[in-house]
Residue frames relative to the residue before (quaternion, step in Angstrom):
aa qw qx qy qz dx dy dz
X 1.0000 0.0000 0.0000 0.0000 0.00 0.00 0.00
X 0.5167 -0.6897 0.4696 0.1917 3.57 -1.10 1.01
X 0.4536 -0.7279 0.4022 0.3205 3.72 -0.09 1.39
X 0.7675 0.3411 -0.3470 0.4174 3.59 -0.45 1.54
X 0.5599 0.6846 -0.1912 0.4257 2.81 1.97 -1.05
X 0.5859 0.6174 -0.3926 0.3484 3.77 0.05 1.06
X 0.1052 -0.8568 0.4153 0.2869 3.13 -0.83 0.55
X 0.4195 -0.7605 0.4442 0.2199 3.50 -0.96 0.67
X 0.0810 0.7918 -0.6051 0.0173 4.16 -1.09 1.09
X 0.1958 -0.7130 0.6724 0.0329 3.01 -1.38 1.15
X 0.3446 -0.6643 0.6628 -0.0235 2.95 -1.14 2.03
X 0.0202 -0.7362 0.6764 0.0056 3.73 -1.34 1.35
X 0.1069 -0.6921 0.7015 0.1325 3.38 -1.33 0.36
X 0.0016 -0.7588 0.6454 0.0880 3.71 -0.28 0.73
X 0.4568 -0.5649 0.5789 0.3703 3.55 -1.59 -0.08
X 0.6583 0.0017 -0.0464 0.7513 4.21 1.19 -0.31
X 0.4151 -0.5531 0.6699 0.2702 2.52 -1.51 1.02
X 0.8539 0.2225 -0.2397 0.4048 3.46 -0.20 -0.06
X 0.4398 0.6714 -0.3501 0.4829 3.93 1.45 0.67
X 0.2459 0.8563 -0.4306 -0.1448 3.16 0.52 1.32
X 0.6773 0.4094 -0.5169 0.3264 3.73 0.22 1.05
X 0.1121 0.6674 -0.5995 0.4274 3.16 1.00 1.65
X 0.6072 -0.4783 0.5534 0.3103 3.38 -1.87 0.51
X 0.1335 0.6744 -0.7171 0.1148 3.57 -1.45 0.63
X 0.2062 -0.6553 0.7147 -0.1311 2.82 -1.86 0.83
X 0.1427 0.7846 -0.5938 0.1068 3.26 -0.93 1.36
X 0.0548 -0.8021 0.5924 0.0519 3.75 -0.84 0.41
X 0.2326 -0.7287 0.6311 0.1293 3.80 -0.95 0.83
X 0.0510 -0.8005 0.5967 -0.0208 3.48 -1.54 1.11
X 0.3851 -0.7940 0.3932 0.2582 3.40 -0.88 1.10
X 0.1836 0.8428 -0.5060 -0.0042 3.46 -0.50 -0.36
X 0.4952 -0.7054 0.4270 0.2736 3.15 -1.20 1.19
X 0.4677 -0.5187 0.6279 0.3435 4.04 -1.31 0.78
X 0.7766 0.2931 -0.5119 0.2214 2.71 -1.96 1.02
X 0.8506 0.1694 0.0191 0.4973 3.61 0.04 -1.47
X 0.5739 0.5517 -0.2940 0.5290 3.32 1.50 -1.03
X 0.7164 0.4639 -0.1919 0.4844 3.64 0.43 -1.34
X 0.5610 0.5021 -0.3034 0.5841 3.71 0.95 -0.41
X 0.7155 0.4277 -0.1727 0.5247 3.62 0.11 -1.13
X 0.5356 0.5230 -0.3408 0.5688 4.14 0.94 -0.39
X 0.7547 0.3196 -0.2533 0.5140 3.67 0.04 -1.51
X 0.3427 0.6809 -0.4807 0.4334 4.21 0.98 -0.10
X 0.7370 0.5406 0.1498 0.3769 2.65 0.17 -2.39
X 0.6727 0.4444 -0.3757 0.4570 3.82 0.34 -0.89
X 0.6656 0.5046 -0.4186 0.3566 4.03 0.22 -0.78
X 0.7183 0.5498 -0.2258 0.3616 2.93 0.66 -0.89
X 0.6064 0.4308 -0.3604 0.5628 3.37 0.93 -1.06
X 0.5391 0.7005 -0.2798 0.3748 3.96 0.32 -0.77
X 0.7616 0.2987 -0.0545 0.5725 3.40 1.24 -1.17
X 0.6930 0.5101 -0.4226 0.2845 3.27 0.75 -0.17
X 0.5572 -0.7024 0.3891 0.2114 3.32 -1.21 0.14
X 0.2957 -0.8821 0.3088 0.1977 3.38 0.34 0.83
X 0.5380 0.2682 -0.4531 0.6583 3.76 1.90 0.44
């Protein structure tokens, strides 16, 4: 990967969207553009739907 060359996302779960001394939880992930970022949006529905029992 080309030093700069990435894209950065920050994933949030909030309890309200608009509660701000609710609980929340966010994480940021790097990933490289093109195949990586292609191969994520594949990939994202699925995780989303699944059930985790």
């Amino acid at each position: 990967m080309l030093a700069g060359s990435h894209v950065r996302l920050t994933w949030g779960l909030h309890e309200r969207l608009l509660d701000v001394e609710g609980w929340r939880f966010e994480t940021t992930t790097v990933h490289a553009p093109g195949e990586d970022m292609s191969r994520l949006a594949i990939e994202m529905p699925t995780f989303l739907e699944s059930d985790p029992l």
